[in-house]
N, C-alpha and C positions, 0 to 999 in steps of 0.2 A: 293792767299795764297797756296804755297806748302803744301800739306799735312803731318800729320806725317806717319800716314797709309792710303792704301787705296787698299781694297782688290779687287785681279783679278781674273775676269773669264774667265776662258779656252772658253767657247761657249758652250760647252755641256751639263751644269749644268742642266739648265730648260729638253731641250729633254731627259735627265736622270731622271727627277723628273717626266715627262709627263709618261716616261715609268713605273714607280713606282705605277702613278697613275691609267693607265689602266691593271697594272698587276691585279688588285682586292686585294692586300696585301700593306697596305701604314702602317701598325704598325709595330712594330720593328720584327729584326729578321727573314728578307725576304730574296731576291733574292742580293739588294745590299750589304744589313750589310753582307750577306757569303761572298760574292767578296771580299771586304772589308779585312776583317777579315783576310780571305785566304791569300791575298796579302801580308801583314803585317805579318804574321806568314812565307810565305815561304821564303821572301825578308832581311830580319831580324834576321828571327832564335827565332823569338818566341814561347815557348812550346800552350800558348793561348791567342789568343786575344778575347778581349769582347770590341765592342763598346759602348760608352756611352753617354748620353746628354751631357756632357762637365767636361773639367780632375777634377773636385772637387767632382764630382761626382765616379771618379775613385779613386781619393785619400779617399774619402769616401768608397767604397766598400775596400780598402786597407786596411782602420781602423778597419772594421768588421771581414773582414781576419786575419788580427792578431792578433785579440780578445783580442783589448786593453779595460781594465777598469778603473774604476775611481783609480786613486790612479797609475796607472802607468806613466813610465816617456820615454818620445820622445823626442830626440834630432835631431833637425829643425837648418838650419843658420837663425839667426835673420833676412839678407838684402832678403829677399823672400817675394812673393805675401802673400795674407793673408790667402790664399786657404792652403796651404802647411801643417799649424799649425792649422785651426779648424776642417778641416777632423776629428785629432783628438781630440781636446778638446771639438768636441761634444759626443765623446764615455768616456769622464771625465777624459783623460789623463793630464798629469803635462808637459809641454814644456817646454825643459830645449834647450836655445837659446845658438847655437855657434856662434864664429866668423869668419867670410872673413877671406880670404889668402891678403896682404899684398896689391901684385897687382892684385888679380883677386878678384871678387865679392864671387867667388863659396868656398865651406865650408872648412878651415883649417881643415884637415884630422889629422894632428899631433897633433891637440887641444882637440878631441874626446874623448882619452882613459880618461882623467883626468876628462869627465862631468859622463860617465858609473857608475852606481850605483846602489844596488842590485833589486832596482824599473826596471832601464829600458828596456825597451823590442824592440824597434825600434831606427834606425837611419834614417833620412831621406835627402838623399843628393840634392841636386837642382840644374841641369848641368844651372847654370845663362849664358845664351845667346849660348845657343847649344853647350858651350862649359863642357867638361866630367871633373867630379872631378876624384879624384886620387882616384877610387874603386878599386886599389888593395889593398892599405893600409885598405879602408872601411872596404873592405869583409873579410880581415885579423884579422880584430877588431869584428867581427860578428862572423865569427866561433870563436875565443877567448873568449867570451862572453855568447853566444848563440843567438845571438840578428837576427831581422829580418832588410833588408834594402830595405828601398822602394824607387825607382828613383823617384823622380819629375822630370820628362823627358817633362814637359811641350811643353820644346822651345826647343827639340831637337830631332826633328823627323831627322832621316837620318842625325846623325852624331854619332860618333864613341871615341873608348878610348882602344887603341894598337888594333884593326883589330877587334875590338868586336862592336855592334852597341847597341848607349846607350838605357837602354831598356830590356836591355838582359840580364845582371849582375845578380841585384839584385834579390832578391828570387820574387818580384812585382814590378810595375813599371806605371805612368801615363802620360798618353800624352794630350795634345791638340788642336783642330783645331778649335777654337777660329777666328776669321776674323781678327787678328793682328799677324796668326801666317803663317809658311813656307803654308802650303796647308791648307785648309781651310772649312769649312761646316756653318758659319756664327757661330753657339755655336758648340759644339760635344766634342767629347773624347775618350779616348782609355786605357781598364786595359791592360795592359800585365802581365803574371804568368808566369814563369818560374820557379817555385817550382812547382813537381805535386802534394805535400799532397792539397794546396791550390784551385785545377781546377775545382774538384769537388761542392767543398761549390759555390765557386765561380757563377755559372749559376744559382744555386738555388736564391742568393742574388743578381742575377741580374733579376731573374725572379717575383720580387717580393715576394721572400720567398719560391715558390713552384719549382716544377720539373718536369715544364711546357716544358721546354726543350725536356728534356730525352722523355716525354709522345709523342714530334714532331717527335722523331726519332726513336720514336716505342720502345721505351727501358724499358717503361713501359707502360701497358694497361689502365692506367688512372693517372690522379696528383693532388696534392693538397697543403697545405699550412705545409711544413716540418720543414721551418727557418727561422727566422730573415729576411729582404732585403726589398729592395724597387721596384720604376720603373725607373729604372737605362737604359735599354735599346733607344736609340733613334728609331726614327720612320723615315721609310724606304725612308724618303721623304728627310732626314739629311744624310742617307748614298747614296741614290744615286748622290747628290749632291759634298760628298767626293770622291765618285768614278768618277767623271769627272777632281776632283784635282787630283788624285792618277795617274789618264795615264799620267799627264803631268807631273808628279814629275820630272825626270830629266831636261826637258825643263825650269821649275821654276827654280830649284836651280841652272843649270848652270850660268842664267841671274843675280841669287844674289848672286852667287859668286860673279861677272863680276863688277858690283857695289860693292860690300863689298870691294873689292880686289881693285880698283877704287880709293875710298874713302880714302884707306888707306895709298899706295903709292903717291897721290897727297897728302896729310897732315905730313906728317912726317915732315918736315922742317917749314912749320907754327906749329906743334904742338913743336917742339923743342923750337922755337923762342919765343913761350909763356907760357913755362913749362905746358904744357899739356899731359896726358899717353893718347898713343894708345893701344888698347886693345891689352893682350897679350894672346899669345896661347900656353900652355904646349905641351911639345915634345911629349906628351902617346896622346895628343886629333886632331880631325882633326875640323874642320870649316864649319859649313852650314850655314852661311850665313843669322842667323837669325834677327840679329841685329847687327847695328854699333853705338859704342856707345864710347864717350870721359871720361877722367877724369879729371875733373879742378885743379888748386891748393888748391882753396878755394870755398868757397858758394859764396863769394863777385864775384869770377870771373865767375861760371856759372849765377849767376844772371844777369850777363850782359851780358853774350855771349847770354843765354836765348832771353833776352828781344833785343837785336842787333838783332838775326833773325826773331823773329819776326818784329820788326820794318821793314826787309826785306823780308817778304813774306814768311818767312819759319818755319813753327811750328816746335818744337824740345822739347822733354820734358824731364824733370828727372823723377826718379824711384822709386824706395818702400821706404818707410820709415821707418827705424829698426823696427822689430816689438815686439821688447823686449823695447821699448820704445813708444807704440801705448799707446790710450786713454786706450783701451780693457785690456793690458797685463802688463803695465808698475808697477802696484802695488800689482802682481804676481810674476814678474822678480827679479832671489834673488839677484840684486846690482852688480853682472859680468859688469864689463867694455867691452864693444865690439867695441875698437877703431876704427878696420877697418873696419867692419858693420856699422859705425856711419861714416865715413870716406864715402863710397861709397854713402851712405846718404844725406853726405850735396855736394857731387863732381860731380855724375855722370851724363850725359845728353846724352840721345841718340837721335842720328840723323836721320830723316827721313828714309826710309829702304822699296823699294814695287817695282812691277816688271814694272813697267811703268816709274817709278822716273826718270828724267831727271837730274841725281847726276852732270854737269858740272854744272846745274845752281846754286843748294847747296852748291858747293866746293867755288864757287865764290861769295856766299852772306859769309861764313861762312871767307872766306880768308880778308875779308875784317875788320874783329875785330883784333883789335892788342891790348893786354891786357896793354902795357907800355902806350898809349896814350888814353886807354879805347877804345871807338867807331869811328873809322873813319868815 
């Protein structure tokens, strides 16, 4: 069986974690989480990074950032992880679910202004498959408003929206390296702040409250418990193992272009043949390569393309399920129709996607379903 994922090590992961180990500092906040950090702030353009156990975690420290309360309202696209929307709805925000763009997964920008209401305080965009929603209009809608925007940059490390790297924009931002995702630390995560009223609090509430930090860098003679936070920091044994992904970052992503890019110029003419969408890419966004993923016509027809590849050896799954229609939210959700949220829903199937993937053998298990005659 083809796998769907299946994450790759550079080789140096361990001899980075052995070094962790004998440096005598394996808790957070050492030798690799700087590198780390450093990396990502100078490569990027981020004002601050803070590493984290994993981006829910980040989306979590975002919600405390912008000091949502109960009774405030956050607008999230419905077709998103689950992670996106309880960040806040455990600080007692009200989620008010937009819809997809037509043909992308990622949040209709033009749908925005009409949810804004004198409750809400954040928008929360989600570059769905590395690729960048339209943050001009967002950010336009945010100083208009006053409102804060926070990326869910999840899946989109090292990609871009007009020469900006996504990440960047927003006043906060979450990343992460999840073992399904471009580079990798098996769980982990990443805030970025590019507001600096925010940088400040920010350490405190990754320090578990205190200003543990500042006391490491001698900025103050001793610390204690000032704030709100958790233990949001991972432990040096997660970052040195990201920093053996990070030297290869170029190496990776060239090889999934090489496949995304693969994938997509072999399919064009079978996806024609079976009314099938190939993902599209807006003219402002560029492509990492994080996923490849189809649109069906229907549920009937993923269902069998589904179950065809596996029949042939090749696992391939669909994706989130609305979540203004989850068990959790659905008798929350005030009766908004989200066509194309529900659209991507019952349509979408991604395809295998890892740096070893042997994509001819995929192209030819997958080429061989032809939707008029059902399964060859």
């Amino acid at each position: 069986m083809i796998p769907f994922n299946k994450p790759y090590l550079t080789g140096k992961e361990t001899q980075y974690i052995e070094e962790a180990v004998k440096s005598g500092k394996i808790s957070g906040n050492g030798m690799f989480t700087q590198r780390c950090q450093d990396f990502f702030e100078k490569k990027y353009g981020f004002k601050k990074v803070l590493l984290t156990t994993s981006c829910t975690d980040a989306l979590e420290m975002c919600a405390i950032l912008a000091d949502i309360k109960p009774g405030d309202e956050v607008i999230v696209p419905s077709y998103t992880f689950v992670s996106t929307a309880i960040a806040f709805v455990r600080q007692g925000a009200k989620i008010v679910f937009a819809d997809s763009l037509p043909d992308n997964p990622n949040i209709d920008a033009s749908k925005i202004e009409a949810l804004i209401t004198s409750k809400t305080k954040v928008i929360v965009p989600v570059h769905y498959a590395g690729i960048a929603c339209d943050m001009d209009a967002i950010m336009d809608l945010a100083a208009k408003y006053n409102l804060i925007v926070i990326e869910d940059a999840a899946q989109a490390i090292d990609s871009y929206y007009k020469g900006r790297s996504l990440g960047s924009i927003g006043h906060m931002a979450a990343f992460s390296f999840h073992e399904t995702k471009n580079i990798i630390a098996g769980e982990g995560g990443m805030l970025t702040i590019n507001d600096k009223r925010f940088i400040h609090r920010a350490e405190i509430i990754w320090e578990k409250g205190t200003n543990r930090a500042e006391f490491f860098r001698g900025e103050v003679n001793k610390y204690g418990w000032v704030d709100t936070g958790s233990s949001f920091l991972p432990s040096e044994v997660i970052a040195a193992f990201l920093w053996a992904q990070i030297e290869n970052l170029e190496h990776i992503q060239k090889k999934r272009l090489e496949i995304w890019n693969f994938y997509y110029e072999n399919l064009k003419q079978w996806a024609l043949n079976n009314n099938v969408q190939l993902p599209i890419i807006p003219d402002f966004a560029t492509n990492n390569a994080h996923m490849f993923y189809l649109v069906c016509n229907s549920l009937e027809q993923r269902t069998k393309l589904i179950a065809h590849l596996k029949q042939n050896e090749v696992l391939a799954v669909f994706h989130y399920i609305s979540l203004h229609s989850s068990p959790y939210y659905e008798k929350k959700h005030n009766g908004q129709i989200l066509e194309h949220s529900d659209a991507f829903t019952d349509r979408l199937v991604r395809l295998p996607l890892f740096y070893e993937l042997n994509v001819e053998e995929v192209l030819e298990k997958v080429k061989l379903f032809n939707n008029d005659l059902g399964i060859e």
